[in-house]
C-alpha positions as protocol buffer text, in pm:
chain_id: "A"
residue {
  index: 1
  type: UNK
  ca { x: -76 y: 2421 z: -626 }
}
residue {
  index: 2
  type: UNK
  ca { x: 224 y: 2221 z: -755 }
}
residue {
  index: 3
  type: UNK
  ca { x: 364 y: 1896 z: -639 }
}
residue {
  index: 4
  type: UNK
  ca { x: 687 y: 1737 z: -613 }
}
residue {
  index: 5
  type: UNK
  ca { x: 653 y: 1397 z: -625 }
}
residue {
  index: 6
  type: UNK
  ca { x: 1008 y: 1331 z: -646 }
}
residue {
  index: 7
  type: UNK
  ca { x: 1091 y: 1533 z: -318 }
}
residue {
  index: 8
  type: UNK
  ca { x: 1126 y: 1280 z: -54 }
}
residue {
  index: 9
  type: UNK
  ca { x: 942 y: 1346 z: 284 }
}
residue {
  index: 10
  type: UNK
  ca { x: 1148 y: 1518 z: 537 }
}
residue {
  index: 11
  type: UNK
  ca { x: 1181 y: 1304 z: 849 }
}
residue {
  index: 12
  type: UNK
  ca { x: 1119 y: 1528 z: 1115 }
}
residue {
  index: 13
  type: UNK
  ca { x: 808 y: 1493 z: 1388 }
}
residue {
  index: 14
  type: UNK
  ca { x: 564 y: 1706 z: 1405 }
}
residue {
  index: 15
  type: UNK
  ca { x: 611 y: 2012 z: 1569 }
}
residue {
  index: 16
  type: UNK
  ca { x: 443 y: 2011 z: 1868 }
}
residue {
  index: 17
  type: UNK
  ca { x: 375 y: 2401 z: 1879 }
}
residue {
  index: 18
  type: UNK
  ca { x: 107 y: 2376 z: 1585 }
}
residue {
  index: 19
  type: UNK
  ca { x: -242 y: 2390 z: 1633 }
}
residue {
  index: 20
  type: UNK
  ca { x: -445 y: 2044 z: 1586 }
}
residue {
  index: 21
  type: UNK
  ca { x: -625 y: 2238 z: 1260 }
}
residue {
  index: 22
  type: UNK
  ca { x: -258 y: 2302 z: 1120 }
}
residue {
  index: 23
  type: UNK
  ca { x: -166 y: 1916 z: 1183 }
}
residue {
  index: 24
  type: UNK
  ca { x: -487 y: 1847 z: 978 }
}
residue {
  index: 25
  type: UNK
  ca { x: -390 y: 2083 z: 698 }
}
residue {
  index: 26
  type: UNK
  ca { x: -41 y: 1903 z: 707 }
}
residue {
  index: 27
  type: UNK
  ca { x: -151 y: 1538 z: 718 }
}
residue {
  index: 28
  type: UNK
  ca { x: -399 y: 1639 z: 421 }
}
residue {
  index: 29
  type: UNK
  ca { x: -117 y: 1736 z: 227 }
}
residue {
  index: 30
  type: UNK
  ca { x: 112 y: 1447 z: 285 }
}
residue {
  index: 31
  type: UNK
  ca { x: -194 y: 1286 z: 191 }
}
residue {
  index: 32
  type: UNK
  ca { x: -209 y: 1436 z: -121 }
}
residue {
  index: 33
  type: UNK
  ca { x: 157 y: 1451 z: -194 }
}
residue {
  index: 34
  type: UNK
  ca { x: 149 y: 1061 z: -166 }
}
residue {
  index: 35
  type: UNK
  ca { x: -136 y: 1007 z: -371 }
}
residue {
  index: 36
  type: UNK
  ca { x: 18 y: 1178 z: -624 }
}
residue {
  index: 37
  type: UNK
  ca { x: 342 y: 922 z: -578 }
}
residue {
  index: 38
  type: UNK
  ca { x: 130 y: 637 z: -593 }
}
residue {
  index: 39
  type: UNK
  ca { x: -52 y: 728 z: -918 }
}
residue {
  index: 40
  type: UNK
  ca { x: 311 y: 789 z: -1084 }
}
residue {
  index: 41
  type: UNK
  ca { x: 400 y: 417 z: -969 }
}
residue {
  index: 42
  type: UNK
  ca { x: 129 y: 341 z: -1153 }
}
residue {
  index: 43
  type: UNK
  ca { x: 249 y: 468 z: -1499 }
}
residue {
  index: 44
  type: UNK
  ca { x: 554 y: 377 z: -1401 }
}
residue {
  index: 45
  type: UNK
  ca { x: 466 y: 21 z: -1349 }
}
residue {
  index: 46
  type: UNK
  ca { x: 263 y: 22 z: -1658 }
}
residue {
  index: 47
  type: UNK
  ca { x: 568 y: 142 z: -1884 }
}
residue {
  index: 48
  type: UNK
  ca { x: 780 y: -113 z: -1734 }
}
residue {
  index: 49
  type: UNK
  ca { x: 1020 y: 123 z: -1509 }
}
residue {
  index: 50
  type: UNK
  ca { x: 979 y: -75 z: -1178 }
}
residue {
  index: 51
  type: UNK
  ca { x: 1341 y: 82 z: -1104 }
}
residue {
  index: 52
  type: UNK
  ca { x: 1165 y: 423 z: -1105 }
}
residue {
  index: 53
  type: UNK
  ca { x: 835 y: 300 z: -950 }
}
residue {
  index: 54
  type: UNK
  ca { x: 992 y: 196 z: -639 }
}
residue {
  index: 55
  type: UNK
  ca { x: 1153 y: 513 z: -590 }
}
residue {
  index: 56
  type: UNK
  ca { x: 821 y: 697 z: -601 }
}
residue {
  index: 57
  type: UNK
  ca { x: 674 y: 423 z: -371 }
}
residue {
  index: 58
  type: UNK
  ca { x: 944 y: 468 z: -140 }
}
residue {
  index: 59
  type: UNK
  ca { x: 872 y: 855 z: -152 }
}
residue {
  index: 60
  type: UNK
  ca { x: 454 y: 758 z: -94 }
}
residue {
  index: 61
  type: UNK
  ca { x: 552 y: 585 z: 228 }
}
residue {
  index: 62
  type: UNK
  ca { x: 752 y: 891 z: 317 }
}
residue {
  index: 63
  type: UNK
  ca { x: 481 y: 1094 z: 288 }
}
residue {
  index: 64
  type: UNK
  ca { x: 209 y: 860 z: 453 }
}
residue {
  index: 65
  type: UNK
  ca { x: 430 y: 839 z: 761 }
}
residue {
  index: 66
  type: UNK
  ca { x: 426 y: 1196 z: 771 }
}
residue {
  index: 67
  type: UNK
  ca { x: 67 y: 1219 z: 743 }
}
residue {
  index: 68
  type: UNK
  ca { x: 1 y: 973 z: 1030 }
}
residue {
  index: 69
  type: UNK
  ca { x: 254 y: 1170 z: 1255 }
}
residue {
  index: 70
  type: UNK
  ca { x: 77 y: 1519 z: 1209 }
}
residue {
  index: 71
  type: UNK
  ca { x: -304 y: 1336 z: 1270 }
}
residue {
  index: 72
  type: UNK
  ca { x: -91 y: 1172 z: 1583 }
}
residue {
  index: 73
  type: UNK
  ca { x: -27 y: 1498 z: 1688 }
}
residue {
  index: 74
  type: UNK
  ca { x: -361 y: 1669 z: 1630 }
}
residue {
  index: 75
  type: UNK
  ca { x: -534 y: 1425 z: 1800 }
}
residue {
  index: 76
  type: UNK
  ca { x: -260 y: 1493 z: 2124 }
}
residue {
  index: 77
  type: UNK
  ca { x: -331 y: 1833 z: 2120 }
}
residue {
  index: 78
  type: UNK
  ca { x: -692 y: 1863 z: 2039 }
}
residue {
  index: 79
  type: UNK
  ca { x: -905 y: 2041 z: 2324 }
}
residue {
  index: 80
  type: UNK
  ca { x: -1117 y: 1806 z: 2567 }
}
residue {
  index: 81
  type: UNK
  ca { x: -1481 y: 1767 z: 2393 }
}
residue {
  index: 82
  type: UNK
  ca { x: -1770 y: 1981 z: 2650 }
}
């Protein structure tokens, strides 16, 4: 599995027809997606290109918003507990 860091997230919610396992699946990989932005700020930082390490921290938030708006939306449409 590859990963775009420089893709930006795309702003749309959640779709509300997905099943609280897919919203997991999502938010894990906007997880994952910004992880992987916030380890290139890192090198960025550390070879002195803050220019280019706030554009991947930009791209991080992105991502985490989209990760809390999927578990949002999991935890909406998860079945009552028996």
């Amino acid at each position: 599995m590859t990963f775009d860091t420089k893709t930006p997230a795309t702003s749309t919610p959640a779709p509300a027809m997905l099943k609280p396992e897919q919203h997991h699946s999502k938010a894990a990989e906007h997880l994952e997606l910004a992880a992987k932005s916030h380890k290139e700020v890192a090198k960025l930082i550390g070879a002195n290109d803050h220019t280019g390490a706030q554009t991947h921290a930009k791209v991080a938030y992105e991502h985490m918003t989209q990760a809390q708006t999927h578990a949002e939306a999991a935890k909406k449409a998860m079945p009552a507990a028996k």
